[in-house]
C-alpha positions in Angstrom: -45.5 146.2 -59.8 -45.1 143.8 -56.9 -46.6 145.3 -53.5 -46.7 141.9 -51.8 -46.1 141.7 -47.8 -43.7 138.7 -48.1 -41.7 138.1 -49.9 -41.4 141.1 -51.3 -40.0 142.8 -53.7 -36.2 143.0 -54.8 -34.1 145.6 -56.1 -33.7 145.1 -59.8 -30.1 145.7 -59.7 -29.6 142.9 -57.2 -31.7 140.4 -58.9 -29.5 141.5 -62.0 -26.4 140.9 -60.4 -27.6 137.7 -59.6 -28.5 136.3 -63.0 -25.2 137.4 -64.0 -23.5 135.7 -61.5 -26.0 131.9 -61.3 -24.2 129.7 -63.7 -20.8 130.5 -62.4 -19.7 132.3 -58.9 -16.2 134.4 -58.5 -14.7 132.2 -60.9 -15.6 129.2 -59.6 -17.5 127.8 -62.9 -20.6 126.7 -60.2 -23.7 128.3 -58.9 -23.5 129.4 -55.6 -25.9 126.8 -55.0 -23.7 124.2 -55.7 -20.8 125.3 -53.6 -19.9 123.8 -50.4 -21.0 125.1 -47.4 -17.6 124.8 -46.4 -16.0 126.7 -49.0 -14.0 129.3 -48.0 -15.9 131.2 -50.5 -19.6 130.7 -48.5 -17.7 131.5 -45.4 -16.5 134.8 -46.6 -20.3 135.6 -47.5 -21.5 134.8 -44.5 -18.8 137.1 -42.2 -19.0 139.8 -44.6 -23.0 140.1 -44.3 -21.9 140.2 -40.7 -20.1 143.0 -40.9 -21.9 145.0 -43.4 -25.0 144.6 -40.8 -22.6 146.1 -38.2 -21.4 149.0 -40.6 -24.9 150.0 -41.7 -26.3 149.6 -38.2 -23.5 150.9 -36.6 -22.7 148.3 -34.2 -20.0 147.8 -31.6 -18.7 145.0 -30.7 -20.9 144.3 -28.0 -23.2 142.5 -30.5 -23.0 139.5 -32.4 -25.1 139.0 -35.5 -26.1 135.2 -36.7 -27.9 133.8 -39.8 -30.2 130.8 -38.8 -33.4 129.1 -40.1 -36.9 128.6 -38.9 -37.8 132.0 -39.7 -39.4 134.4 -37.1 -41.6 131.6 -35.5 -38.6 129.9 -34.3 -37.3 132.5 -32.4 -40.6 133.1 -30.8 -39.7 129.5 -28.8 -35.5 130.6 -29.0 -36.1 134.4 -27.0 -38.0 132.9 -24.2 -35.7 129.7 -24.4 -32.2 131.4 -24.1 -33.0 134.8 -21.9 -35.5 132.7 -19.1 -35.9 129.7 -17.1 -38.7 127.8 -16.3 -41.4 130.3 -14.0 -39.2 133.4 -14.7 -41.5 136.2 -15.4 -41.7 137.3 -18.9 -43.4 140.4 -20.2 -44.7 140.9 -24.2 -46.8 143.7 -25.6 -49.6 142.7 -27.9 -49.9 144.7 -31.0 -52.2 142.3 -33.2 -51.3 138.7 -35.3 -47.3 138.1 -34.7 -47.0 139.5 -31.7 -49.9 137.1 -30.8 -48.2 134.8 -32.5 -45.0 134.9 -30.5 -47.0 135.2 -26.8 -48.7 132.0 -27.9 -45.6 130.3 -28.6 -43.7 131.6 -25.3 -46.9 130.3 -23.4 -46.3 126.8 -24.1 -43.2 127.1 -22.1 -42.9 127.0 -18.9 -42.8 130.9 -18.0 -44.9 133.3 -16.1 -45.7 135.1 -19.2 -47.6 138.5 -18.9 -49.2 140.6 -21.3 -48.4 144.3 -19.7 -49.6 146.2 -23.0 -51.9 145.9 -25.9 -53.3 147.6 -28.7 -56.7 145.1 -28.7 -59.0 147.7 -27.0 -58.9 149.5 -30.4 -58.9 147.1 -32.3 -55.3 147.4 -33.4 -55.1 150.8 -35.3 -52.6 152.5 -32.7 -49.2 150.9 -30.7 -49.6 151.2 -26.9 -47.5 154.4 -25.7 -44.1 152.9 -24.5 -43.5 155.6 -22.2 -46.4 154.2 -20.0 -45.4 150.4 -20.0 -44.7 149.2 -16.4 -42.9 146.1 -16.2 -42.9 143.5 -13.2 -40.0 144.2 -11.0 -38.5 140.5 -11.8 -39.2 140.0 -15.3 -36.1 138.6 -17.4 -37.1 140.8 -20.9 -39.8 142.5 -22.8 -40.5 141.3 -26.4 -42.5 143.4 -29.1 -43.1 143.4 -32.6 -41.6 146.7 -34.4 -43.7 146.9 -37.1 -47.1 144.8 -37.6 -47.7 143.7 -41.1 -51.2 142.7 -40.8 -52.6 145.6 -38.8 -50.1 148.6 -40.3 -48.6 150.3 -37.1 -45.4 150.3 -35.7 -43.2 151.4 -33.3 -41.1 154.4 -34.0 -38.6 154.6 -31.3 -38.0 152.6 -28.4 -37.4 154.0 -24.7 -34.7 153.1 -22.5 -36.3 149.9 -19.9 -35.0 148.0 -17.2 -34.9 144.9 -17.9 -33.8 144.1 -21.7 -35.9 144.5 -25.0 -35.6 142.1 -27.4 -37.6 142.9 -30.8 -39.2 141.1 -33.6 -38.1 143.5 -36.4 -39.3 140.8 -39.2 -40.7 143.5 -41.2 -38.9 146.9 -41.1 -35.3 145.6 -40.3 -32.8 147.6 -42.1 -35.6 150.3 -43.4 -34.0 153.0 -41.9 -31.1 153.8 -39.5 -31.9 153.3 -35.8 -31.1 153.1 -32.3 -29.9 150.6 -31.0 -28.9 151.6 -27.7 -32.4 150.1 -25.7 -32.0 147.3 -27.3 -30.2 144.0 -26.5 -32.1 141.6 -29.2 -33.4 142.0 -32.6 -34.3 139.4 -34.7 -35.6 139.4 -38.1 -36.6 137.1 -41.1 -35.2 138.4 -44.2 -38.1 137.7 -47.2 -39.5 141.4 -46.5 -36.6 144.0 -46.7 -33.1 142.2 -46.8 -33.8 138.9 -49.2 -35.6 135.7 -49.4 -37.4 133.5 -47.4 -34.8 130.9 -45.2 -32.6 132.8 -43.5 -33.3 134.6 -40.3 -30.5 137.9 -38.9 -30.1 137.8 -35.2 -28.3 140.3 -33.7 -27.9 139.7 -29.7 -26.2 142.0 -27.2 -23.3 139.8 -25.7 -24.4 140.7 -22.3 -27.4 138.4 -22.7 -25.5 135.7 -23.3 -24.3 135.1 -20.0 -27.7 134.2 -18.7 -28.2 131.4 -20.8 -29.5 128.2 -19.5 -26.7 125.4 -20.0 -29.9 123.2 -20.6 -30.6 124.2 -23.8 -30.2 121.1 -27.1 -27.0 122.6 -28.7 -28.8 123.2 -32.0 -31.5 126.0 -30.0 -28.6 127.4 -28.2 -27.5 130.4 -29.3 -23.6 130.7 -28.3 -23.2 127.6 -30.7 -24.2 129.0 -33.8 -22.3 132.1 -32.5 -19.3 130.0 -31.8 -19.5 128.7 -35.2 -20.2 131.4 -37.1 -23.5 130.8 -38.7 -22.1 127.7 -40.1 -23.2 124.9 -37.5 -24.4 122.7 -39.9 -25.9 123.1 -43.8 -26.9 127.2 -43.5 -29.3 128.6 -46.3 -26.7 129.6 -48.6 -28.5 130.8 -51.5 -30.7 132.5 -49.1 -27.7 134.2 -47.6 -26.1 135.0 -51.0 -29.4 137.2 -52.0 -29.1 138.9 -48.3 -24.9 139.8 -49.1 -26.2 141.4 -52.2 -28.8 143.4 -50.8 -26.3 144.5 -48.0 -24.2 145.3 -50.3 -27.1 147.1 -52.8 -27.7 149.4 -49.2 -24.8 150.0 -48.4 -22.6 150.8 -52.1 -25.2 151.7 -54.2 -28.2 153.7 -51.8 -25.6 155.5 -49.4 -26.9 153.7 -46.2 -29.4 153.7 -44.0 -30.6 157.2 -43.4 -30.7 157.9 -47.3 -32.5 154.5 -47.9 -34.9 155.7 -44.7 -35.2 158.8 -46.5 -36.9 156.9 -49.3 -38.9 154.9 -47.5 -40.8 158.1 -45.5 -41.0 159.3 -49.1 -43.0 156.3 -50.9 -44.8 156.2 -47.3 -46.3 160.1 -47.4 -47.0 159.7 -51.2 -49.0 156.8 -50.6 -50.9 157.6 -47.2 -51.1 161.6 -48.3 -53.4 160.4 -51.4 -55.4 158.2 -49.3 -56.3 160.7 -46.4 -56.9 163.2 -49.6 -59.4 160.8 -51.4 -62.7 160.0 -49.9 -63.0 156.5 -51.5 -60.2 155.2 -49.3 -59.7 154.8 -45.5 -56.6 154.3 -43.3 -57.9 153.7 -40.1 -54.7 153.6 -38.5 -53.8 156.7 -35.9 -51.2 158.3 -37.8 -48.7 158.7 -35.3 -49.4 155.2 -35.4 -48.7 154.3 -38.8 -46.5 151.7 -40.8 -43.7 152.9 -43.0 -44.1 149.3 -44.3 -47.1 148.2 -44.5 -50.1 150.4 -45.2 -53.4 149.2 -44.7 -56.9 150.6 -46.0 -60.7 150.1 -46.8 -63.3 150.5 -49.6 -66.9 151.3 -48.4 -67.6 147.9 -49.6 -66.1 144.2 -49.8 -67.4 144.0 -53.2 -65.3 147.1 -53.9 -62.6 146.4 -52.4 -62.5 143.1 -54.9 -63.0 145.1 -57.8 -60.3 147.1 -56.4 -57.8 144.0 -56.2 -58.9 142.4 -59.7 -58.2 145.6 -61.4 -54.8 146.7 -59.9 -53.9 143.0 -60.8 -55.3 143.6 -64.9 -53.2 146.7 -64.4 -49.8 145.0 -63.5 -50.4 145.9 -60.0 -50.0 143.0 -57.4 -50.0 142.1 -53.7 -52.7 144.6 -52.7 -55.2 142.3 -51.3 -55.2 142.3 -47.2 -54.3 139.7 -44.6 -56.7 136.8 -45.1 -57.4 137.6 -41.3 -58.0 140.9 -41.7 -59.8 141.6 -45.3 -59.2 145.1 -46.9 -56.2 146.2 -48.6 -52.6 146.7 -48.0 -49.6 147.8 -49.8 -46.3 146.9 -48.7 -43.2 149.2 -49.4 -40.2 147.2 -48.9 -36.9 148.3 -49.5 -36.9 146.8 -52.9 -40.0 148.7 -54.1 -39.4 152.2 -55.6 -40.9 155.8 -55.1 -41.5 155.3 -59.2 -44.0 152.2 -58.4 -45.5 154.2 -55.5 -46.4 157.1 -57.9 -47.6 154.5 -60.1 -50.1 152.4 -57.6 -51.4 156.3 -56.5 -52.5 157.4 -60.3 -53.8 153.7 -60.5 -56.3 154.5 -57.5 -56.7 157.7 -58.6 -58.0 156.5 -62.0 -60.1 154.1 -60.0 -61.8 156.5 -57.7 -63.5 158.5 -60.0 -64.9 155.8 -61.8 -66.3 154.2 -58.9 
């Protein structure tokens, strides 16, 4: 059972498909690794992820949506690149290791960042209340992380601002249906919920692109990978291939979004009920606070907690061992992990705590 935080799991049925389909693609006697990038057959994998994302997300046309590479980090220097201008005021909430992450990178720009909200002062078990964020009058965006994959918290709905929001949604894009309405950029890598590592989703509300620098080296600018429909030069096609699949796995075989998000809060309240209900393990996240994804908890010791680890692992359990930042443990439930392994990992650490 495979609990990592990244890459994750994948849905048998779509790693299936994909052995069936390696040696030789729609007929074409090649792996889809071996086509063309130009191949009308890649193209038509790359436009119809596009428009499954719209579908399931149920987007207008005021978005576009765009597959690039340089995973979340590069669009932590992209954001700040395309939506400001040197000393335009730019305000990010902190909310623990990416978010950091992405401030650090927008720093070494140069911008009048500003950090108008953080979840530090408790050490990063609760998100800062949305409703209370005040933004500087002139600032060009506000940038957040949705969900925070070291810490476990997330966001669970986002307020209408003045200025536009643009969201790192590495971790819980495409979990469950949502709003998109305050939002006019999400971007997203896709090794957690929607594929492998090497492609990154961008979805960008069109309105934003008219206040793009014309300064910008073609390759960061986002209008030309727009322009060229995620095909600008060599894309991550295999990576791509595994995301269509699993857009296709949501969307044909799971019903959607809101059943999918109904499984999610399922494997989510099994696994944090048992933990508040057992006195051998600790959530210290505020639970209007928690992760949907990533759930993270203590032993009373670090020599428990390893035992902990080494025997999930003897017990076919994997990817419980916390961020080597943080220590602990922590489960991930990505899309591609089922309520069956949940119910699994709960009697495993139920067997566990009453022999320790």
């Amino acid at each position: 059972m495979n609990f990592y935080p990244g890459p994750g799991a994948l849905p048998l049925p779509v790693l299936k498909r994909i052995h069936t389909e390696l040696f030789n693609f729609d007929g074409t006697g090649m792996s889809v690794m071996e086509i063309s990038h130009r191949n009308p057959k890649i193209q038509f994998i790359i436009d119809d992820s596009v428009e499954r994302i719209k579908r399931l997300m149920t987007l207008n046309d005021e978005f576009d949506v765009i597959f690039l590479q340089g995973g979340g980090s590069l669009q932590f220097l992209m954001v700040p690149m395309n939506f400001s201008e040197d000393g335009d005021y730019i305000d990010y909430i902190d909310t623990g290791y990416w978010a950091e992450k992405a401030i650090r990178a927008a720093k070494g720009l140069d911008r009048d960042l500003e950090i108008i909200a953080s979840s530090a002062d408790s050490y990063h078990t609760k998100v800062p209340n949305l409703a209370k964020v005040q933004l500087r009058e002139k600032t060009r965006y506000l940038h957040l992380c949705s969900n925070n994959t070291v810490v476990g918290t997330q966001f669970h709905d986002f307020p209408k601002f003045s200025v536009p929001v643009v969201v790192d949604m590495s971790s819980d894009f495409m979990s469950k249906s949502m709003d998109t309405t305050n939002l006019s950029c999400i971007y997203a890598h896709a090794q957690k919920n929607i594929g492998l590592s090497g492609v990154t989703v961008v979805l960008i509300r069109k309105e934003m692109l008219t206040q793009v620098s014309e300064n910008l080296p073609e390759f960061l600018d986002y209008r030309t990978h727009i322009a060229r429909r995620s095909n600008y030069h060599t894309p991550p096609c295999f990576s791509i291939y595994v995301m269509w699949h699993i857009l296709r796995w949501i969307e044909e075989d799971m019903g959607g979004l809101n059943q999918l998000g109904e499984i999610n809060q399922k494997k989510a309240d099994l696994l944090y009920n048992f933990i508040d209900s057992c006195a051998l393990f600790d959530c210290p996240v505020e639970k209007q606070s928690r992760s949907q994804m990533n759930v993270v908890f203590t032993l009373p010791s670090k020599d428990l907690e390893q035992q902990f680890i080494q025997a999930a692992a003897e017990s076919g359990i994997v990817g419980v061992a916390g961020h080597r930042t943080k220590g602990g443990c922590r489960v991930s439930l990505y899309n591609g992990v089922t309520i069956e392994a949940v119910s699994s990992l709960t009697m495993f650490m139920e067997d566990f705590a009453q022999n320790n």
